[in-house]
C-alpha positions, -999 to 999 in steps of 0.1 A, spaced: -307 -434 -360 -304 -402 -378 -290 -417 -412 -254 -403 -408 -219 -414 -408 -196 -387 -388 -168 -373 -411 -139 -384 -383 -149 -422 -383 -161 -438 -412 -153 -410 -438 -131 -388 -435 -125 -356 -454 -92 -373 -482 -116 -399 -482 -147 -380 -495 -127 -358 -518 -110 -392 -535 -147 -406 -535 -158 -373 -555 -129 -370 -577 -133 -404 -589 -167 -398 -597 -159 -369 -617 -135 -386 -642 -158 -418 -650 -173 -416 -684 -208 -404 -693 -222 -439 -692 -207 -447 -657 -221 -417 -649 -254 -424 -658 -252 -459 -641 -249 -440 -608 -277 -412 -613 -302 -437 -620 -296 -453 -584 -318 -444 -558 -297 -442 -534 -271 -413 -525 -249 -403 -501 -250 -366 -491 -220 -346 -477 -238 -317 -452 -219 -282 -453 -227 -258 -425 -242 -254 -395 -280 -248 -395 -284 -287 -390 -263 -290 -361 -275 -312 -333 -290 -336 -363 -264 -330 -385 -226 -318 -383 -206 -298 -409 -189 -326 -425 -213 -354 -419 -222 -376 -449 -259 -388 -446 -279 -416 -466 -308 -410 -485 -334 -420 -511 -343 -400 -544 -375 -388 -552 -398 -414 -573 -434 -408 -580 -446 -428 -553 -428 -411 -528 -443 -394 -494 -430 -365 -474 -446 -353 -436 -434 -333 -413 -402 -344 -393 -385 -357 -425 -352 -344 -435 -350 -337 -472 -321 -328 -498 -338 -298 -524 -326 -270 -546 -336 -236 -535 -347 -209 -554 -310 -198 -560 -302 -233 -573 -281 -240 -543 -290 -277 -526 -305 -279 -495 -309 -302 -465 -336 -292 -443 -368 -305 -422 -398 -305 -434 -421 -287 -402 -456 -280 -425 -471 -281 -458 -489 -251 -481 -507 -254 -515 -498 -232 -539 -521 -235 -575 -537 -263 -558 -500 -284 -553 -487 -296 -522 -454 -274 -514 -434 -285 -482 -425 -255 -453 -387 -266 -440 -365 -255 -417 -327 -258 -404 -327 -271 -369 -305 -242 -359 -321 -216 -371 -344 -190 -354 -369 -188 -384 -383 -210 -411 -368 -212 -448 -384 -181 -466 -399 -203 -492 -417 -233 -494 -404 -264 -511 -425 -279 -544 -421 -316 -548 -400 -313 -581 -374 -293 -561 -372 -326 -540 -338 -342 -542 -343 -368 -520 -346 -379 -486 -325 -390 -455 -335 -427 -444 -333 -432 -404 -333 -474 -407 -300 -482 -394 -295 -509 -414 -303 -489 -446 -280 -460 -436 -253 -485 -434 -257 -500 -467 -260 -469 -484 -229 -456 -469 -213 -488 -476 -219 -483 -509 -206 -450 -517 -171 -460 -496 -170 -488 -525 -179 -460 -550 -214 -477 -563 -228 -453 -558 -235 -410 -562 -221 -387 -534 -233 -349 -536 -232 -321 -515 -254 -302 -496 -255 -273 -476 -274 -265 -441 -285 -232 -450 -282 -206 -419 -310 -182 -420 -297 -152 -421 -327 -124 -424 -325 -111 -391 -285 -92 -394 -277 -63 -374 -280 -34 -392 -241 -27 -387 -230 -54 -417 -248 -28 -441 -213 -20 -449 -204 -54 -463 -215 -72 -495 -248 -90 -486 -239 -118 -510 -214 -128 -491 -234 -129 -454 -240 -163 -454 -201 -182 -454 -190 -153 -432 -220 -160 -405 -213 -196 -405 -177 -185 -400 -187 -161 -373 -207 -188 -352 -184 -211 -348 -155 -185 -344 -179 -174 -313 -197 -204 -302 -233 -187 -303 -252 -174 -331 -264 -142 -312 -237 -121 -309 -231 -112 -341 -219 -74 -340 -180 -62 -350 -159 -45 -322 -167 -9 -317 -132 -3 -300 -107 -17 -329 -105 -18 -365 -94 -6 -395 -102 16 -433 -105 -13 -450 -132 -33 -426 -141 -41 -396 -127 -68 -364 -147 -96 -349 -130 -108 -314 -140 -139 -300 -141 -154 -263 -134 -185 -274 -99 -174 -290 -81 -140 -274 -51 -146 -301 -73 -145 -330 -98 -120 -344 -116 -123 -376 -111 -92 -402 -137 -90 -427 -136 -63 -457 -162 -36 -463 -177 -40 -499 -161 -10 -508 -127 -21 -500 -132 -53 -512 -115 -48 -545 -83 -47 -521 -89 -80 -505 -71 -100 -524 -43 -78 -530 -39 -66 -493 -38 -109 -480 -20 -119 -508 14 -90 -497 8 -96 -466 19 -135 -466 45 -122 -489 59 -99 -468 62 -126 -441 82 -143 -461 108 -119 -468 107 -114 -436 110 -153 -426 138 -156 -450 162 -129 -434 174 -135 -400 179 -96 -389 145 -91 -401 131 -120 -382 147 -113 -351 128 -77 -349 99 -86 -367 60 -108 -363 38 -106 -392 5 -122 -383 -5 -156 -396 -36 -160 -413 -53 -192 -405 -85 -200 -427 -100 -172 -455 -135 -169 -473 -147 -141 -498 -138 -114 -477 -125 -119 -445 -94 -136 -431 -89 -151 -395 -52 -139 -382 -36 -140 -352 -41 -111 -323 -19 -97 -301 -41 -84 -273 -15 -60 -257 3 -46 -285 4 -10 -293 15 10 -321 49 12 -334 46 49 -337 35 54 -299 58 30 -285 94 44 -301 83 73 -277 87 56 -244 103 27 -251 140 21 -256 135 -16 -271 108 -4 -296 130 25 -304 159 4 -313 144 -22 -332 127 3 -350 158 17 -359 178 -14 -365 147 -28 -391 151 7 -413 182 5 -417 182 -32 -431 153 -27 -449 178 6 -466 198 -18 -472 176 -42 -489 160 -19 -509 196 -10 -527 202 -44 -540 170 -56 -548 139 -46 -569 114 -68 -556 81 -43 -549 71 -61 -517 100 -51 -502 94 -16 -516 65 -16 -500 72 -29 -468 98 -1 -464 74 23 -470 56 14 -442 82 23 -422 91 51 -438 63 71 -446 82 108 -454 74 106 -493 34 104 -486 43 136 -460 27 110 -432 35 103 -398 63 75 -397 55 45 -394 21 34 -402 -7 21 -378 -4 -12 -393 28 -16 -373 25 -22 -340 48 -35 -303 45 -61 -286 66 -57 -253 61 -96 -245 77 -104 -272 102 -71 -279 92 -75 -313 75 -54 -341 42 -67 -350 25 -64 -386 -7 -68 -387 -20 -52 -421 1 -38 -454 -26 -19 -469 
């Protein structure tokens, strides 16, 4: 047994948040109560576990006492270096000022943990008897006793030297993201064909109606600003039916530090290219200026300002209407996919 409950059976992710939030509003000696238990349930985040341990999987395990003994092949909860918390193997052992430190590494990844573990870093470790993993888990459903988090670290040394452009801090969510957006962990490069000036695209085979946009660093004080009109500007469009009926704005379906997963539209073109050979394009083009004209005279709102300008791009002397705006013929609609 690998001392796990899977998060779709016996917890459940409303269940583990309830479990955590009532932990967080007992009182200091409640508190306390729990800490000194050896026993804890740990919640694993990511992915460099996988095959032991799944994203999501809550796992029982022992603290650290004195008498405690680690070898290789046992799977321990630590705090790195950067004070995040760790569940890894341990694969070896090093001395360091003549004291035992453990070498550990995530099942997944392709290298070892860059630094070795001392024993005071040592949270605790996973227990394999089935019958102990039960009762701990048992335990912490009945709130008796501490459930933490930790994180399956993906190693992430060996990038490609193309993600220079993005901010390094945030590597590690968005290649987590990126592996299971792609279903390996080797293909890790954007697409050279399509992007953007504010980042860069990451298509998928898994999903051909989705791409993942992430944001260069030095864009990235847009990010928020350019997501946050975007899902504005869907709804102004969602809430007027001429609009609607002539216009898509892309959904955005999960987001991290900087980068959004959206929708795709594989065969679209842009606006500005299609109005030239097509009559649909041309007149739904047409028919979207003029109620957004109209718009604009009776209302102040700045999204819809902005959104207009888009269209209408004569006061920034550039060529009407932006790249962001794009035709799908399938559909005989207009198709935002960006507002910055």
């Amino acid at each position: 047994m690998n001392g796990k409950v899977n998060s779709e059976s016996d917890f459940n992710e409303n269940l583990v948040k309830k479990l955590k939030e009532n932990q967080e509003s007992l009182s200091f000696i409640q508190k306390f109560k729990l800490y000194i238990k050896r026993s804890i349930a740990v919640i694993v985040h990511g992915f460099s576990m996988s095959g032991v341990y799944e994203d999501g999987d809550v796992v029982g395990a022992k603290k650290v006492t004195r008498f405690s003994r680690y070898k290789k092949g046992d799977i321990i909860v630590f705090t790195n270096k950067k004070g995040e918390r760790v569940i890894h193997m341990i694969v070896d052992f090093t001395y360091e000022n003549g004291k035992k430190e453990y070498i550990t590494w995530g099942v997944n990844n392709q290298e070892l943990d860059n630094d070795p573990v001392p024993r005071d870093k040592i949270v605790g470790k996973a227990v394999y008897s089935a019958k102990e993993q039960y009762k701990i888990l048992s335990q912490a459903k009945q709130g008796k006793i501490l459930i933490i988090d930790a994180h399956g670290m993906v190693n992430v040394k060996n990038l490609p030297n193309s993600w220079n452009v993005f901010k390094s801090e945030n590597n590690q969510e968005f290649y987590e993201k990126l592996i299971d957006f792609r279903g390996n962990d080797y293909d890790l490069d954007y697409d050279k064909k399509i992007g953007g000036g504010e980042g860069k695209i990451f298509t998928s085979d898994k999903y051909d109606d989705r791409i993942l946009k992430r944001w260069f660093s030095s864009e990235l004080s847009k990010f928020g600003d350019s997501v946050g009109l975007l899902e504005s500007v869907g709804d102004i469009i969602e809430n007027d039916p001429e609009l609607n009926q002539y216009i898509e704005v892309v959904k955005i379906y999960d987001e991290g530090n900087d980068w959004i997963e959206r929708d795709f539209y594989k065969k679209s073109i842009e606006l500005k290219k299609a109005i030239l050979n097509s009559d649909k394009a041309e007149t739904a083009y047409k028919k979207v200026m003029k109620r957004l004209q109209q718009l604009c005279l009776s209302s102040k709102n700045p999204d819809l300002h902005t959104l207009y300008e888009r269209f209408d791009r004569t006061k920034f002397n550039r060529p009407n209407p932006s790249a962001n705006l794009h035709w799908e013929d399938n559909l005989n609609k207009i198709i935002i996919i960006d507002m910055m």
